[in-house]
C-alpha positions as CSV (number, residue, x, y, z in Angstrom):
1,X,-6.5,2.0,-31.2
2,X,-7.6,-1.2,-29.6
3,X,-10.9,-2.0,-28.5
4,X,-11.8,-2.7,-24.7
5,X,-13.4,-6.3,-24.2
6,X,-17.0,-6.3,-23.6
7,X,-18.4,-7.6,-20.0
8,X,-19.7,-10.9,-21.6
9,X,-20.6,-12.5,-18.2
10,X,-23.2,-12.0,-15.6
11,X,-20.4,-13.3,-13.1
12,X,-18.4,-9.6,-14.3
13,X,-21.3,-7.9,-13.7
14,X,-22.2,-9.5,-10.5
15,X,-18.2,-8.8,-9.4
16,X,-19.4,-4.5,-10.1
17,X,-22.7,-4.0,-8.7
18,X,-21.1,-5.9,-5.6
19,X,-18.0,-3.6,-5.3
20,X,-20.3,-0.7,-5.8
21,X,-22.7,-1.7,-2.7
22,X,-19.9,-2.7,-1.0
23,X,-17.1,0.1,-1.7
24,X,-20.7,2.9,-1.8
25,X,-17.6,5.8,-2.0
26,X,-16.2,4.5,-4.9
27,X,-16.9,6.5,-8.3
28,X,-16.8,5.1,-11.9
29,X,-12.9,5.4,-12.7
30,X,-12.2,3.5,-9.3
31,X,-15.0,0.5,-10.0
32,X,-13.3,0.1,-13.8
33,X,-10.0,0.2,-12.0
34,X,-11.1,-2.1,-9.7
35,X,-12.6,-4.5,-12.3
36,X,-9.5,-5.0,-14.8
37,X,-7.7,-5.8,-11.6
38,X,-9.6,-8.3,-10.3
39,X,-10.4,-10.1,-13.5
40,X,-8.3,-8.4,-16.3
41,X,-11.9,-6.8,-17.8
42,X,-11.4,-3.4,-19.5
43,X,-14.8,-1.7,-19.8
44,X,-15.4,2.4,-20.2
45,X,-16.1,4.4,-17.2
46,X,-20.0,4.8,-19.3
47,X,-20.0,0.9,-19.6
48,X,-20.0,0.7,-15.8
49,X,-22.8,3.4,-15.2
50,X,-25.2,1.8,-17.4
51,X,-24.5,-1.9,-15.6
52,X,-25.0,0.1,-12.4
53,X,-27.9,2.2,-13.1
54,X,-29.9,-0.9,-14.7
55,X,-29.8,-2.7,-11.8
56,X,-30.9,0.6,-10.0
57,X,-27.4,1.5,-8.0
58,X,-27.2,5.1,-8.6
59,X,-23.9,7.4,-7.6
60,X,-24.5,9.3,-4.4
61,X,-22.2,12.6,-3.4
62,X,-19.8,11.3,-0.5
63,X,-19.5,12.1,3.4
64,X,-16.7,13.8,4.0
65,X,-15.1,12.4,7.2
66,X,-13.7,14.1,10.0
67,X,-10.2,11.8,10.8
68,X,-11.0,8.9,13.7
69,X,-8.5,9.3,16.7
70,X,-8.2,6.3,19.0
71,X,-11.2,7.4,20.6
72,X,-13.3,7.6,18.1
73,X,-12.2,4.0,17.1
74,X,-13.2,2.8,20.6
75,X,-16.5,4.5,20.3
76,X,-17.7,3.1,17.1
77,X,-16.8,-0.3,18.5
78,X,-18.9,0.6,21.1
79,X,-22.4,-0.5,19.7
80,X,-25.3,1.9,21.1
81,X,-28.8,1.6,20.7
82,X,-30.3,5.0,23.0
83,X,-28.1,5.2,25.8
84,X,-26.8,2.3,26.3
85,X,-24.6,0.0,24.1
86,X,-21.7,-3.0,24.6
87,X,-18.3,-2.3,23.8
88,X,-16.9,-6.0,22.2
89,X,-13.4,-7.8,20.9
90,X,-12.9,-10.2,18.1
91,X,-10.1,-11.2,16.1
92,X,-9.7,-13.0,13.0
93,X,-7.5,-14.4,10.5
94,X,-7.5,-16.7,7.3
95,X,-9.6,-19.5,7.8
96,X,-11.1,-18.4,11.4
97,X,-12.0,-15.6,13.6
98,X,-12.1,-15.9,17.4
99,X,-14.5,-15.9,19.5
100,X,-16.3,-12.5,20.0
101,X,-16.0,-11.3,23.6
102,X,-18.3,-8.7,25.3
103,X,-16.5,-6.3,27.5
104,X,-18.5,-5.7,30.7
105,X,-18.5,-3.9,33.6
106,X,-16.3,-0.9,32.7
107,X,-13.8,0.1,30.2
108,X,-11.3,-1.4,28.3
109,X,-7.8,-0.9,30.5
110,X,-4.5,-1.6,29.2
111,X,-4.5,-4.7,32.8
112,X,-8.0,-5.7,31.4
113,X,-6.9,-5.8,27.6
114,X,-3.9,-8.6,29.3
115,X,-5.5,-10.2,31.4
116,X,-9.2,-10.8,29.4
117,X,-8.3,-10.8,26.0
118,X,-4.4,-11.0,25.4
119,X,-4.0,-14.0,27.9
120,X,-7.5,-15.9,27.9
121,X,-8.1,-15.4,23.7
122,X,-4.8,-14.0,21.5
123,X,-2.6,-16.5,23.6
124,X,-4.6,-19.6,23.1
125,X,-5.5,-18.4,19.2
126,X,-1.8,-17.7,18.7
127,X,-0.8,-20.9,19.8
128,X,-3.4,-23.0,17.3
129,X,-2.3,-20.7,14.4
130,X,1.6,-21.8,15.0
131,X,5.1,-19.6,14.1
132,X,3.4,-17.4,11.6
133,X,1.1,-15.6,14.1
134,X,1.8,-12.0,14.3
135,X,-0.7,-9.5,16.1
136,X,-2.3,-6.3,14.3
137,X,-4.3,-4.4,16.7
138,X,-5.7,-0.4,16.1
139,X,-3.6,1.4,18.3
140,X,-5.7,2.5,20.8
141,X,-4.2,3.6,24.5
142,X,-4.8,0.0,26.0
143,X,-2.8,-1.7,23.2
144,X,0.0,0.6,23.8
145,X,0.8,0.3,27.4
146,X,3.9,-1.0,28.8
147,X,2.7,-3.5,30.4
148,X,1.0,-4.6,26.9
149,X,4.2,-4.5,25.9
150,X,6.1,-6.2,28.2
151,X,3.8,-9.5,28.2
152,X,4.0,-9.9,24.3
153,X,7.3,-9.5,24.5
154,X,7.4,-12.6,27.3
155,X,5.0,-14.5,25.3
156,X,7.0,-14.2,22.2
157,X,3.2,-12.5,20.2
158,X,5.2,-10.3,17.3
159,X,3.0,-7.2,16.7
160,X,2.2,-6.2,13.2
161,X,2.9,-1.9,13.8
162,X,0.2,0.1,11.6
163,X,0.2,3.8,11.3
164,X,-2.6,5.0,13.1
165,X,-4.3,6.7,10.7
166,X,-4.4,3.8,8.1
167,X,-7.2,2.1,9.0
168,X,-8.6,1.1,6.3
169,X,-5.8,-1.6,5.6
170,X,-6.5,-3.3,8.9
171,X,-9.1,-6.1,7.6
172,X,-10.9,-5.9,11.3
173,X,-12.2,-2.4,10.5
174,X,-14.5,-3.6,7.7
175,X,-15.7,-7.0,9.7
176,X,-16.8,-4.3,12.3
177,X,-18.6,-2.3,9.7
178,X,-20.4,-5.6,8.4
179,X,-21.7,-6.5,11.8
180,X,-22.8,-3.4,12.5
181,X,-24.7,-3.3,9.7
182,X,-25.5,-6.9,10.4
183,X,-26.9,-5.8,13.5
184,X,-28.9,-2.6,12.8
185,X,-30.6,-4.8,10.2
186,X,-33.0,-6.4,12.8
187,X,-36.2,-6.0,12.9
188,X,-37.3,-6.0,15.2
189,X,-34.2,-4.2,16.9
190,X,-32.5,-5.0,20.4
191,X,-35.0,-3.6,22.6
192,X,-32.3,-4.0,25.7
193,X,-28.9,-4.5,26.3
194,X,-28.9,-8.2,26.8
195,X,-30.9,-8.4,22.8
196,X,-28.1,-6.6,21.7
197,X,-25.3,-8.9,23.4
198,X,-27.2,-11.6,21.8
199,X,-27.6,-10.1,18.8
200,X,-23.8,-9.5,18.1
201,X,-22.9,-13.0,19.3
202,X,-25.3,-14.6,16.9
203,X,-24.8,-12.2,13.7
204,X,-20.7,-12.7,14.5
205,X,-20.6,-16.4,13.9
206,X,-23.2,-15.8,10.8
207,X,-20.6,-13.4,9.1
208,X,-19.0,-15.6,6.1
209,X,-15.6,-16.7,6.7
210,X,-15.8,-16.4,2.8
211,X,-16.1,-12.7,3.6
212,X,-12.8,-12.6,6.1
213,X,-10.8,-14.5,3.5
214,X,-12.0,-12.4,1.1
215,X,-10.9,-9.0,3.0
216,X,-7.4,-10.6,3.3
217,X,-7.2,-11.6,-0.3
218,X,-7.9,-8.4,-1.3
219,X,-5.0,-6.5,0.7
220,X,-2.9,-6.5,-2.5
221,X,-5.1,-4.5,-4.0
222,X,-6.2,-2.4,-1.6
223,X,-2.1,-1.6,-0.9
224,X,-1.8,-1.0,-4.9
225,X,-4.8,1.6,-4.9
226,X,-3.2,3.5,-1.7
227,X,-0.2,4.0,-3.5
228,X,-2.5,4.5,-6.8
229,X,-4.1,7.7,-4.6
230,X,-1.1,8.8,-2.9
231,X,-1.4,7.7,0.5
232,X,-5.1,9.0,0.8
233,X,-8.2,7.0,2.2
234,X,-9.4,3.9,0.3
235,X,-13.1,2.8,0.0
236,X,-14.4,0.7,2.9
């Protein structure tokens, strides 16, 4: 029986203790997974509780999640502090991110989603990335209209379709999560509405494009482990 190779590095154990903060749903068996995938280290599931626990991160029983309709989606990128909040677009890719735009003065239509963001920021974005641009958006009602439709169609945008329940392989979802956390962090925090605008424009640019490469580096992986768990949710 052969043995597993120790964790001789402070990098390996640098690569767990930031999955685990990161990925706070994943258990021991899915962080050792995770680890001889990314660097070819096999360690025991006990091996990765003790580098865990002496650095303090200790396993905590999950949420469990009521499934996010297109609704919900909309709602958690609408970010509230008391009652009032701003509901915001960005998009990024390899390399760069757009930037983010703060939709005002009502909601999101499907004639507002074409003519604010599809023509005055995908369009321009599109054009600067070249042939190999294709559009992945989250499915919700305003992306799906007709007339959404019809002017990507015109403009030549090909559209990336993703099931609508599979967000967790669109990389946007976790860039949202980081700046929301990003956000909350303040201290102190937005106090009004226009704090808060300014708060999510400044903490956007701050997010690492290290941090968006690194969400689409990892989609191999993250495609391997949903087939690994049979189609169920994977860690954000």
């Amino acid at each position: 029986m052969g043995k597993q190779r120790p964790m001789k590095t402070a990098t390996t154990t640098l690569l767990l203790v930031l999955t685990a903060r990161r990925h706070r749903n994943m258990n021991g068996t899915l962080l050792q997974q995770h680890l001889r995938s990314a660097t070819g280290t096999a360690v025991s599931t006990q091996t990765v509780r003790n580098r865990l626990h002496g650095v303090g991160v200790h396993a905590r029983r999950p949420l469990v999640c009521v499934r996010l309709t297109s609704r919900h989606r909309r709602d958690r990128r609408d970010v509230r502090f008391g009652s009032w909040g701003a509901l915001v677009y960005g998009g990024i890719s390899i390399d760069g991110r757009t930037d983010i735009y703060i939709i005002r003065d009502g909601p999101l239509t499907a004639r507002r989603y074409r003519d604010e963001i599809l023509r005055l920021i995908v369009i321009p974005y599109a054009a600067a990335i070249g042939d190999d641009f294709i559009l992945m958006d989250d499915n919700c009602r305003p992306h799906r209209a007709n007339l959404v439709d019809d002017f990507l169609f015109e403009e030549g945008i090909v559209r990336k379709e993703l099931p609508t329940c599979f967000l967790d392989l669109n990389p946007i979802e976790h860039v949202w999560d980081a700046l929301g956390r990003r956000v909350a962090g303040h201290q102190p925090p937005p106090q009004t509405l226009q704090e808060l605008e300014r708060a999510l424009l400044g903490e956007w640019d701050r997010i690492p494009q290290l941090v968006i490469n690194s969400l689409f580096d990892f989609m191999p992986q993250r495609c391997s482990m949903l087939l690994a768990i049979r189609g169920n949710h994977t860690p954000y």
